[in-house]
N, C-alpha and C positions, 0 to 999 in steps of 0.2 A: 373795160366793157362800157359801151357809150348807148344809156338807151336814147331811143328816138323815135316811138310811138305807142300809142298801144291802140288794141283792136277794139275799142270802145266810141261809138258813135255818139257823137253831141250835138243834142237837138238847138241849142243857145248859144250863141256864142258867147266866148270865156272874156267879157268884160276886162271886168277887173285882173284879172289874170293877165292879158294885156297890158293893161298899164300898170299892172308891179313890176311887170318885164322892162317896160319900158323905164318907171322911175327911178329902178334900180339902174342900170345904164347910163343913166343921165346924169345919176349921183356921183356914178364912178368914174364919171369924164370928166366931172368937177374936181376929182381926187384929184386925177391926172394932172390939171392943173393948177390946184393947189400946192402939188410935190413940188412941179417945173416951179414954182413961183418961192420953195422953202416954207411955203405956211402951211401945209398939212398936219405938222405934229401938230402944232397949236388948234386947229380945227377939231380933232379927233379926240385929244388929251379933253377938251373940252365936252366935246357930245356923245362918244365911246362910254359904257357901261364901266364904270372904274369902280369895283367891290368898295375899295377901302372909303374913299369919299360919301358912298353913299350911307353905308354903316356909322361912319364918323357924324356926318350931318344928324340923323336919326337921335344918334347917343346925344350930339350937342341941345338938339331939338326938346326930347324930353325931358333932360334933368339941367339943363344950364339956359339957355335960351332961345328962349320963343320965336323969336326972329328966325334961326335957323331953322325953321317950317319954311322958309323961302327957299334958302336950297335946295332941302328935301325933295319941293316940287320941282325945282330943274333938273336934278337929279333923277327922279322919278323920270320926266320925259324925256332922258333920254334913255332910258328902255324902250320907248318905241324907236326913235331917231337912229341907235344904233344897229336893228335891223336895215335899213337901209344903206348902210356902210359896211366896206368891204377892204383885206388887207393885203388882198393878193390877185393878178390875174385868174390862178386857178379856183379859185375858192368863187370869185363870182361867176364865173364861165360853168362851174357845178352847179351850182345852186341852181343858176338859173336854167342851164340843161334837165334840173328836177323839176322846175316848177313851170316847164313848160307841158313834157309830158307828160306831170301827174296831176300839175293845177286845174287843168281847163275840165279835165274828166270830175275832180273833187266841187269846183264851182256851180259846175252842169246839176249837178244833184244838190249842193246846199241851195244853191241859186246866190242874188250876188252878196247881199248884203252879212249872212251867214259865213260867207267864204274867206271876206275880207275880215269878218272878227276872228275867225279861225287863226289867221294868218297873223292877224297883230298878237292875238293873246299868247297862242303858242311862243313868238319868237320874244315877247316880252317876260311872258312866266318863265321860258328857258334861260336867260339872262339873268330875271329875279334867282332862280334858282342857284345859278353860279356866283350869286354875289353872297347866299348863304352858308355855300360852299367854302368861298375861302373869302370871309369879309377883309380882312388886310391885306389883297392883293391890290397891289397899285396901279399895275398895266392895264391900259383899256382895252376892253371886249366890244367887238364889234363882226357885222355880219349876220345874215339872213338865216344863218343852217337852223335856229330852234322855229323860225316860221315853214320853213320846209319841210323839216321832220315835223310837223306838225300835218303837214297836205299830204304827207308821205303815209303816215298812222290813221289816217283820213281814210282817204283811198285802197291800201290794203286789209284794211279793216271790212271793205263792203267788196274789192275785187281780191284776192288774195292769190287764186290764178290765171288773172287776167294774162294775157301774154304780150311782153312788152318787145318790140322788136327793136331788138340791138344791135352794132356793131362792133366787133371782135378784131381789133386791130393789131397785127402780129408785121413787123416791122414795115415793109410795104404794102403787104395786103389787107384789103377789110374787108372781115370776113361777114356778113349779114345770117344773123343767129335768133332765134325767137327764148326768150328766158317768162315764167312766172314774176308777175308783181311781187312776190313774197319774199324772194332772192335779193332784192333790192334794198329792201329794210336792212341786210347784211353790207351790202357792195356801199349803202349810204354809209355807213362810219368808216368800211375800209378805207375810201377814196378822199376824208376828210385826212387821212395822212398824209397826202401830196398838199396840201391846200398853202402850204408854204413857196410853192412854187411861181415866181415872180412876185415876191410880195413889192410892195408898195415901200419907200424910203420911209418910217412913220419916226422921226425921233422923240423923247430920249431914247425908250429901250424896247418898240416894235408894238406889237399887240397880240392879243390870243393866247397868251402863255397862262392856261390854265388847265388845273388839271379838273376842275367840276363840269366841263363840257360834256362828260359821257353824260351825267344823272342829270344836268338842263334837256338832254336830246331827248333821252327816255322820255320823260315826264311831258315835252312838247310828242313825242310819238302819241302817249295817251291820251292826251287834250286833243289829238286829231280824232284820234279811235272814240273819243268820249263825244263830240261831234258828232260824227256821225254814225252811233246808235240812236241818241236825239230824234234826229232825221229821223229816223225808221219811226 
């Protein structure tokens, strides 16, 4: 099921919403050539959310030394940084298929400045979260989905039966179908199972291999939902 609008009129245009669209895009053609060129692992191992380093830094930081508050803070940023980073063709071709038809309608109402902290804090605290999760995992986390579920918890929070017009794609035919915003909060995690599909060459050993992704999503769903009662 592929949404592709919903019946919600927007007075502003979605700014910002556009240029996540676009910065993300631009990020991932970098990937693309990073792969071609062999240096992408080293890019990603680098600014991907990796639990174990960051937990490690922290532990150095407070009880051994001081210094290591330097990395803490590279480390830190790249919980933003790896929002923008992506592991798979389909995983950003999702995301950004959400945060097209559910971004511009969530920004319309926070307006922009509110939209874009939604979207960093969600995908950042959802990261944060998965690093609490399982601190000694080594493999980098990277990608947008806890900034989405974030726009996603937003949105049906304040439309819950909006009706988002899909298509139903059943081998050659598409079938054009109208489904509830609400529905989607479900189809978001199921369609995160494909997300492996076309990944990206990332050595040594890929990215994503986590299992605290469900309770990062939740928690960025709230932080949308807790947004926008705000608002109200």
């Amino acid at each position: 099921m592929i949404p592709i609008s919903d019946n919600i009129c927007c007075r502003n245009k979605p700014i910002i919403n556009y240029w996540l669209i676009g910065i993300n895009i631009a990020v991932f053609l970098w990937e693309l050539q990073l792969e071609f060129s062999g240096s992408l692992g080293d890019f990603v191992n680098s600014w991907g959310v990796i639990p174990a380093q960051i937990s490690g830094a922290i532990t150095n930081a407070l009880f051994y030394n001081n210094a290591a508050w330097i990395i803490v803070i590279w480390r830190t940023f790249s919980l933003l940084v790896a929002i923008f980073l992506h592991g798979s063709f389909s995983q950003i071709l999702g995301n950004l298929l959400f945060l097209w038809v559910f971004g511009k309608t969530v920004e319309n109402i926070l307006g922009h400045r509110r939209y874009l902290g939604l979207y960093l804090a969600a995908g950042a605290i959802a990261s944060l979260i998965q690093v609490l999760a399982e601190p000694s995992l080594t493999v980098p986390l990277i990608g947008g989905n806890g900034a989405i579920a974030g726009v996603l918890g937003a949105y049906i929070i304040k439309f819950p039966k909006a009706k988002i017009d899909t298509i139903l794609p059943l081998i050659i035919l598409y079938i054009p179908i109208q489904l509830p915003a609400f529905f989607y909060l479900f189809w978001w995690f199921v369609q995160q199972l494909f997300y492996g599909i076309g990944s990206l060459n990332i050595p040594p050993v890929g990215v994503n291999q986590s299992g605290g992704v469900f309770w990062g999503q939740v928690v960025a769903i709230l932080i949308g939902a807790g947004f926008m009662r705000l608002k109200r």
